[in-house]
PDB file of N, CA, C and O in Angstrom:
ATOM      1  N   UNK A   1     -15.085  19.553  25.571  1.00  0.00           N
ATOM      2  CA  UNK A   1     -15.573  19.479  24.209  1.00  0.00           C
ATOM      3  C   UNK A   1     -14.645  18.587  23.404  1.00  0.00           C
ATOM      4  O   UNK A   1     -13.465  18.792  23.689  1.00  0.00           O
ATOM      5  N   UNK A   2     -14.854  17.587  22.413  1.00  0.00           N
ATOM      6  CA  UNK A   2     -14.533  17.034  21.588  1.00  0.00           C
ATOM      7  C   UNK A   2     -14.859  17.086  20.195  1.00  0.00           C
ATOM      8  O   UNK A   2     -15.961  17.079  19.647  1.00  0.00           O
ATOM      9  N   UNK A   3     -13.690  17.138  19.719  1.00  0.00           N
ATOM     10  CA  UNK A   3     -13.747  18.017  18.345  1.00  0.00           C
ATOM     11  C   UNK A   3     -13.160  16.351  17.643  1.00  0.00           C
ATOM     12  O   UNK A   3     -12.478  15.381  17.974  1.00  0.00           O
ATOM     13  N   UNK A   4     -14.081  16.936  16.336  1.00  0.00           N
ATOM     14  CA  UNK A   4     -13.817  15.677  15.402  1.00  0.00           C
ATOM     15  C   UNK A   4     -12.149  14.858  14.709  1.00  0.00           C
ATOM     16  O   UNK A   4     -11.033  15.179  15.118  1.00  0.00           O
ATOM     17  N   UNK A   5     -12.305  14.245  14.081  1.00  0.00           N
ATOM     18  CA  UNK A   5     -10.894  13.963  13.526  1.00  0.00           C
ATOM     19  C   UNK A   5     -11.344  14.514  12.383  1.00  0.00           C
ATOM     20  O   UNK A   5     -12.445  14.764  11.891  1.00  0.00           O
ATOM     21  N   UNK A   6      -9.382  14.730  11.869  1.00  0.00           N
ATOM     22  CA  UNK A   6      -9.584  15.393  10.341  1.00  0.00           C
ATOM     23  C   UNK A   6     -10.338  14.493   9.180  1.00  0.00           C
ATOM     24  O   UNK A   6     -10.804  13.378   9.417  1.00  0.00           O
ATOM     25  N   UNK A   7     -10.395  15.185   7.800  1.00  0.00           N
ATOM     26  CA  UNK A   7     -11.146  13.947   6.942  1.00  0.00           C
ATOM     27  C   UNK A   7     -10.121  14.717   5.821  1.00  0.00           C
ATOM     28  O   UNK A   7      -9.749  15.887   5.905  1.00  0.00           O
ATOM     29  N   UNK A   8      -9.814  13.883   4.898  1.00  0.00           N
ATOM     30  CA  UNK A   8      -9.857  14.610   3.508  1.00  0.00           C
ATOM     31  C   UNK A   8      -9.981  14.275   2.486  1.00  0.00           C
ATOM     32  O   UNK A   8      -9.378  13.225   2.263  1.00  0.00           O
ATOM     33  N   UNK A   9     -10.863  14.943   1.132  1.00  0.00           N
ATOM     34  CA  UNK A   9     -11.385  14.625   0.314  1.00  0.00           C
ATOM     35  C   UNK A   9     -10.302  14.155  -0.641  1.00  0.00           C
ATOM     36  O   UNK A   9      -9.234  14.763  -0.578  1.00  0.00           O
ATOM     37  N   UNK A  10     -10.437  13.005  -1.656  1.00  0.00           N
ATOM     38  CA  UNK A  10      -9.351  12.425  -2.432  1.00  0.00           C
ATOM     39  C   UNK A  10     -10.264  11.874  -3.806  1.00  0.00           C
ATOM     40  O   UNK A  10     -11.342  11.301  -3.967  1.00  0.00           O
ATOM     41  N   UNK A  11      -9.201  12.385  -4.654  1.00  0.00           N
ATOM     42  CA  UNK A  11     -10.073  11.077  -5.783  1.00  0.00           C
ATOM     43  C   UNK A  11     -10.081   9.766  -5.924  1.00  0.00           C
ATOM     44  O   UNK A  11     -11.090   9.161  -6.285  1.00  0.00           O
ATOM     45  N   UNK A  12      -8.703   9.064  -5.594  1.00  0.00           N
ATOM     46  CA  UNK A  12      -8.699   7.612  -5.282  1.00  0.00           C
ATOM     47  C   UNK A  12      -7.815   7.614  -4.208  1.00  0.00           C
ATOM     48  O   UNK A  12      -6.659   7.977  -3.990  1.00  0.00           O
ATOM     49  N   UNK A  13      -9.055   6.906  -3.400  1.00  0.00           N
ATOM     50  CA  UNK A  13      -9.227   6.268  -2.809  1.00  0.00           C
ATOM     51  C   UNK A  13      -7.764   5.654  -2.129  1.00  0.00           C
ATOM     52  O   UNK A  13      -6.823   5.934  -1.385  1.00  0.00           O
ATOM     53  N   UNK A  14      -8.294   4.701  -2.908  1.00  0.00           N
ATOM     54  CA  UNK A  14      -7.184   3.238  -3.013  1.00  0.00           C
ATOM     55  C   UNK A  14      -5.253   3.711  -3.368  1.00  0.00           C
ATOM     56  O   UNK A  14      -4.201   3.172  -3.027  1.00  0.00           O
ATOM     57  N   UNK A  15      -5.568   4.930  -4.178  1.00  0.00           N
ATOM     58  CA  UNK A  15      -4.004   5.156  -4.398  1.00  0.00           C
ATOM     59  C   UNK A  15      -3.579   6.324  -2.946  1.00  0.00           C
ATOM     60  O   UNK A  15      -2.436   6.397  -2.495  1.00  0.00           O
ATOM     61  N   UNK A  16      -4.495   6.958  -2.528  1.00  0.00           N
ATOM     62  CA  UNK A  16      -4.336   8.040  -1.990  1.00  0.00           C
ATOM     63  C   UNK A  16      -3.760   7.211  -0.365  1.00  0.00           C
ATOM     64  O   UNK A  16      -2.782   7.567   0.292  1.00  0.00           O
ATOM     65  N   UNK A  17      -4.763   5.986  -0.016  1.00  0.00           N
ATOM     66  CA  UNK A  17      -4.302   4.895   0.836  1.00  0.00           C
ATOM     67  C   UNK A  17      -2.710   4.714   0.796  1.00  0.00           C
ATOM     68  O   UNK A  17      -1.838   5.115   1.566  1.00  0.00           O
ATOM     69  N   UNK A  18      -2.673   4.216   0.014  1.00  0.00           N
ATOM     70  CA  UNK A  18      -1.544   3.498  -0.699  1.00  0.00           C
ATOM     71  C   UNK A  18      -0.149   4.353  -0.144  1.00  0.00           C
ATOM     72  O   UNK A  18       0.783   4.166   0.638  1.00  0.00           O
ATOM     73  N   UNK A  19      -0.602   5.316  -0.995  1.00  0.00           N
ATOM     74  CA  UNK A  19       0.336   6.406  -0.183  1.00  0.00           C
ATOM     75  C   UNK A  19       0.426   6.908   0.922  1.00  0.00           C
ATOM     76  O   UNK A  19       1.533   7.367   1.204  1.00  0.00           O
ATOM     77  N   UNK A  20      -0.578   7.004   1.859  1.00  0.00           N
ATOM     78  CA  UNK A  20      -0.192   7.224   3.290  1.00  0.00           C
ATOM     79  C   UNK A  20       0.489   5.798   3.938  1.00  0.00           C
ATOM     80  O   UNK A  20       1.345   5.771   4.821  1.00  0.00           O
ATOM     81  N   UNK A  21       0.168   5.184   3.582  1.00  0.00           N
ATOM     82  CA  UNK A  21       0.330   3.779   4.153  1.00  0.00           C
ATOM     83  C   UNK A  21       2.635   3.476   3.626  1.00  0.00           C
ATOM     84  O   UNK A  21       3.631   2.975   4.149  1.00  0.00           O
ATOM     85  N   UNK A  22       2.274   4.160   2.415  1.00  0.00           N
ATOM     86  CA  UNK A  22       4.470   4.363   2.311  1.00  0.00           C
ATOM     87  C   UNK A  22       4.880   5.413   2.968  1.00  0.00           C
ATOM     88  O   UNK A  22       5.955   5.441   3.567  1.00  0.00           O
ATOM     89  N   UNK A  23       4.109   6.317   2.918  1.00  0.00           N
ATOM     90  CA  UNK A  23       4.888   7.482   3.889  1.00  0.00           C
ATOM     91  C   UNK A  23       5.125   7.440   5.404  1.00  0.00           C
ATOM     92  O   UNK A  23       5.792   8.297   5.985  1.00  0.00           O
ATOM     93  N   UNK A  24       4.530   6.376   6.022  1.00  0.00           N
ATOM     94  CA  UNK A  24       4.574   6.225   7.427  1.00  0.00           C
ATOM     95  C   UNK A  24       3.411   5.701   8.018  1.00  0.00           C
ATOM     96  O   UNK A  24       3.467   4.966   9.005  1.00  0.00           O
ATOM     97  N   UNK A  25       2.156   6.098   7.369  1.00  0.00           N
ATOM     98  CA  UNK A  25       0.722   6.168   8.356  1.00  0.00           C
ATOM     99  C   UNK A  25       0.321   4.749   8.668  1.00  0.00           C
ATOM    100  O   UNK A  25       0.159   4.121   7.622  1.00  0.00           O
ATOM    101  N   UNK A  26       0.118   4.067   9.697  1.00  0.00           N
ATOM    102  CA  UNK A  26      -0.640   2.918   9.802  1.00  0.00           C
ATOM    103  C   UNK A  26      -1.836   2.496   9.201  1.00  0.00           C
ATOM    104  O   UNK A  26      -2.297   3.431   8.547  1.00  0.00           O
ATOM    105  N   UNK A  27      -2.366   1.737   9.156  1.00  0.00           N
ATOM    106  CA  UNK A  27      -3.440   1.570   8.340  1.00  0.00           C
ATOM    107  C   UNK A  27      -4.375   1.300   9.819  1.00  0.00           C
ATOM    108  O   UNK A  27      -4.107   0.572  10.775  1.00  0.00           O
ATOM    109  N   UNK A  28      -5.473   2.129   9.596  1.00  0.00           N
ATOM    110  CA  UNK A  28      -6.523   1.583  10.774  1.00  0.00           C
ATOM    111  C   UNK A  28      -8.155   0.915  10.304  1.00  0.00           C
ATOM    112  O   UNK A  28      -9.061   0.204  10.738  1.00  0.00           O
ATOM    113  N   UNK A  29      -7.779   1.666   9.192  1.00  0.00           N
ATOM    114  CA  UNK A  29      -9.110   0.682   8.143  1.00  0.00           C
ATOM    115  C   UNK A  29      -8.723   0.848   6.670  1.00  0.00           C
ATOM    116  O   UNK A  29      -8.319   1.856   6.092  1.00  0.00           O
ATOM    117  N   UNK A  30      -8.970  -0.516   6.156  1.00  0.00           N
ATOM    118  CA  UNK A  30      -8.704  -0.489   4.857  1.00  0.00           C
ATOM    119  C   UNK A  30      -9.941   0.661   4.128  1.00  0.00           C
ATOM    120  O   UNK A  30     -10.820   1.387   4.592  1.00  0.00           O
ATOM    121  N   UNK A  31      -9.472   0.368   2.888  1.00  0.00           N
ATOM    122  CA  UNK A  31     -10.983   1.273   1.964  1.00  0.00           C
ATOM    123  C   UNK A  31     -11.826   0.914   1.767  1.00  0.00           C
ATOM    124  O   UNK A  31     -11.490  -0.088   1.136  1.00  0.00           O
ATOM    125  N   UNK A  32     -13.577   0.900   1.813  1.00  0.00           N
ATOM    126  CA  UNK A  32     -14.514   0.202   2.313  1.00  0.00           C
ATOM    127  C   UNK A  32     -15.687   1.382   1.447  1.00  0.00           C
ATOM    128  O   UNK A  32     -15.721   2.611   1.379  1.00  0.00           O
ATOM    129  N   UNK A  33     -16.587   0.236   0.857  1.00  0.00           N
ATOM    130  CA  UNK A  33     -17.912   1.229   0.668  1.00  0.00           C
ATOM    131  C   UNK A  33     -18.592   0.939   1.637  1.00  0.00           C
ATOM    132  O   UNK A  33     -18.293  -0.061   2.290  1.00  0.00           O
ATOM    133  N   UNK A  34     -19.612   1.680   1.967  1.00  0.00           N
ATOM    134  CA  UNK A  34     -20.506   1.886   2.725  1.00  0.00           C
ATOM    135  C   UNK A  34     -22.539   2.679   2.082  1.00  0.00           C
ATOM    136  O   UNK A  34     -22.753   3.535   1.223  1.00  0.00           O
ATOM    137  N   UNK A  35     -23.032   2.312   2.500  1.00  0.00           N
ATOM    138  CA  UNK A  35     -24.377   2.889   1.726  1.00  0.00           C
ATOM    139  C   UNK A  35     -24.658   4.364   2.315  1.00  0.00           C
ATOM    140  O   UNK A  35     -25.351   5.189   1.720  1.00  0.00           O
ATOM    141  N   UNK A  36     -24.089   4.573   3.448  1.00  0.00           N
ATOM    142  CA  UNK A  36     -24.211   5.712   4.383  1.00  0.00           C
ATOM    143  C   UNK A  36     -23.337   7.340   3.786  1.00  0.00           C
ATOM    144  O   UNK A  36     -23.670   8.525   3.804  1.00  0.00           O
ATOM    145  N   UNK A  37     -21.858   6.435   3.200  1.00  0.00           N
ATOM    146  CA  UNK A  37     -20.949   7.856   3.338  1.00  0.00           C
ATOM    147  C   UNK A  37     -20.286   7.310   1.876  1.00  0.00           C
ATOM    148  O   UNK A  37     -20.652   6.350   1.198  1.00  0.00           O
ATOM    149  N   UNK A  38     -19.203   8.246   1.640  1.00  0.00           N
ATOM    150  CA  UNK A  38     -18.279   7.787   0.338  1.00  0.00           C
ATOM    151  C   UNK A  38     -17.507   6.706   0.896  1.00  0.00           C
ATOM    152  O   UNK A  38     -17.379   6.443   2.092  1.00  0.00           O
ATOM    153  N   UNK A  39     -16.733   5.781  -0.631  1.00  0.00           N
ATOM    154  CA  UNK A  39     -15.949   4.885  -0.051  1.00  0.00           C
ATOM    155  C   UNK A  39     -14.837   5.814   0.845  1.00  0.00           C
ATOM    156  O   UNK A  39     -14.323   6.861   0.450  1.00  0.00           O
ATOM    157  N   UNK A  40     -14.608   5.167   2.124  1.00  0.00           N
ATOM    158  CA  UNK A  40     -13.556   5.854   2.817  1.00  0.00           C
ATOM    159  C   UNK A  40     -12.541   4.725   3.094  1.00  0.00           C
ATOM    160  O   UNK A  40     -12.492   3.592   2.614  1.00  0.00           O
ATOM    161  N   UNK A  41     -11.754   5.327   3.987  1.00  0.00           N
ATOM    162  CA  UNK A  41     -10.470   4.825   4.979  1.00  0.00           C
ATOM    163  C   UNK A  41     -10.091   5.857   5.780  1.00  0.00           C
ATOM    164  O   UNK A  41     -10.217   7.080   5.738  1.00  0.00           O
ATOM    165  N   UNK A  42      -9.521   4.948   6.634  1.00  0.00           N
ATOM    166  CA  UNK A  42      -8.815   5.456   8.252  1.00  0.00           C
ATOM    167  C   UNK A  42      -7.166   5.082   8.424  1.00  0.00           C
ATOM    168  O   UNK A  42      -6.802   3.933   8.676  1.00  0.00           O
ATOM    169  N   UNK A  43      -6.349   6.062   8.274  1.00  0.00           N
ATOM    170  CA  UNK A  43      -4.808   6.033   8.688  1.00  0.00           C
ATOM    171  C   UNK A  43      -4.413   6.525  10.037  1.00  0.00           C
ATOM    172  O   UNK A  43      -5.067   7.439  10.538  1.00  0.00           O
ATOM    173  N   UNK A  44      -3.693   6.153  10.490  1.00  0.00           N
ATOM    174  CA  UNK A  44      -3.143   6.673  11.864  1.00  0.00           C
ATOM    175  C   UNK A  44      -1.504   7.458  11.057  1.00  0.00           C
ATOM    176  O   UNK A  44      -0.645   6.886  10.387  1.00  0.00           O
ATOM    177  N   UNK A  45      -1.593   8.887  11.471  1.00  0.00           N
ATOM    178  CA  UNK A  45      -0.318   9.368  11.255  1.00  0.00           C
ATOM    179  C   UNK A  45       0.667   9.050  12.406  1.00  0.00           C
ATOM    180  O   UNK A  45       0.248   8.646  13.491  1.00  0.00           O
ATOM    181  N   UNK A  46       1.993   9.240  12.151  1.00  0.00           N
ATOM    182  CA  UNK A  46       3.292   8.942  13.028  1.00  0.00           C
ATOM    183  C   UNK A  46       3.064   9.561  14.240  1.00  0.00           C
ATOM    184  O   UNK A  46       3.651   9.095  15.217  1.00  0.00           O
ATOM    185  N   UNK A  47       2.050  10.886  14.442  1.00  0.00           N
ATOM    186  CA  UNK A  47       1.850  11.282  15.713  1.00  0.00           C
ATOM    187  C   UNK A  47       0.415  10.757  16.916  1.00  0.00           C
ATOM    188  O   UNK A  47       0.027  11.074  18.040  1.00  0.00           O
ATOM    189  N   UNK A  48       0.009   9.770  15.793  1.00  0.00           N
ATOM    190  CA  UNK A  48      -0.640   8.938  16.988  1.00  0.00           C
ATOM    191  C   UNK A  48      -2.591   9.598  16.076  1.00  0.00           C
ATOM    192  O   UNK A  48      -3.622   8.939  16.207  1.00  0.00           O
ATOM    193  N   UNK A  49      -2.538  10.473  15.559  1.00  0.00           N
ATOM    194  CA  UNK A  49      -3.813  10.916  15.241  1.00  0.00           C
ATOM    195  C   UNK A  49      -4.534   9.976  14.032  1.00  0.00           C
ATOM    196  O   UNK A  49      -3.802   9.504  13.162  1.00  0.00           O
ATOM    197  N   UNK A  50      -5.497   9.805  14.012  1.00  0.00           N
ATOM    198  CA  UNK A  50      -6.521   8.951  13.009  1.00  0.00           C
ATOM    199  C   UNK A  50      -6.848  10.135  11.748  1.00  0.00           C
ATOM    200  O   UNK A  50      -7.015  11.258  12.223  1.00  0.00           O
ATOM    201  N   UNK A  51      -6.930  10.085  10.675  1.00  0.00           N
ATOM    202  CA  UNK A  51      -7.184  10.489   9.878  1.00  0.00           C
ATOM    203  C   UNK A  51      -8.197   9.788   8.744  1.00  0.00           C
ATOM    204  O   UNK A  51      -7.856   8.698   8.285  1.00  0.00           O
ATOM    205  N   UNK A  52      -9.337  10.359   8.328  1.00  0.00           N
ATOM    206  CA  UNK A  52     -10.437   9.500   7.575  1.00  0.00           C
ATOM    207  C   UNK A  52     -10.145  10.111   6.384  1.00  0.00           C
ATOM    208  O   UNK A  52     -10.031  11.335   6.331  1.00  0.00           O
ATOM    209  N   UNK A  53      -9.914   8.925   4.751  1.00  0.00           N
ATOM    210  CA  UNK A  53      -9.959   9.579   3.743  1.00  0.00           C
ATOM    211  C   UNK A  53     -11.379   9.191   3.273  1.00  0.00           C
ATOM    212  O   UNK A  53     -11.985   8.146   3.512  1.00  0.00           O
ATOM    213  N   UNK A  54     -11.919  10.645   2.293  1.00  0.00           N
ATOM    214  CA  UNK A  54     -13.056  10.323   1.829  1.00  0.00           C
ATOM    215  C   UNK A  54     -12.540  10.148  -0.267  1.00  0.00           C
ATOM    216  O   UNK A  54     -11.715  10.765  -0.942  1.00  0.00           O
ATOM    217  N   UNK A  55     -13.394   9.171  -0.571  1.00  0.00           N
ATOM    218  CA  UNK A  55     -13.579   9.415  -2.003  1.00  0.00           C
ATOM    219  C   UNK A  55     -14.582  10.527  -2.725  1.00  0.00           C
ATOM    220  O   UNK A  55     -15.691  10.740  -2.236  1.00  0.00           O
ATOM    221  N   UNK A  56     -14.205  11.106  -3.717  1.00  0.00           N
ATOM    222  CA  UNK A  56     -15.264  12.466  -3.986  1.00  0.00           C
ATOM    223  C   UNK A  56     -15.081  13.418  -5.056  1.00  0.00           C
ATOM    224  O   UNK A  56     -15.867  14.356  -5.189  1.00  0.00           O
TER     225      UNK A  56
END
């Protein structure tokens, strides 16, 4: 079984990025609208895991 990656809800976006991106996290997608979902992004934390932020 495969279980999803985490997500978490943020108000911006762009600052909430910002800040994972000084604390360590890689960037694996910038912040992006989409017609499908909220604007999101994708960080990789220091332990290798992907993390999706949502706007909301």
């Amino acid at each position: 079984m495969t279980l999803g990656r985490p997500g978490l809800g943020v108000e911006d976006i762009d600052a909430a990025h910002a800040r994972a991106l000084a604390a360590g996290a890689v960037e694996i997608e910038a912040p992006v609208d989409r017609p499908w979902k909220p604007r999101s992004s994708t960080v990789q934390d220091p332990g290798g895991k992907h993390i999706d932020l949502y706007q909301g």
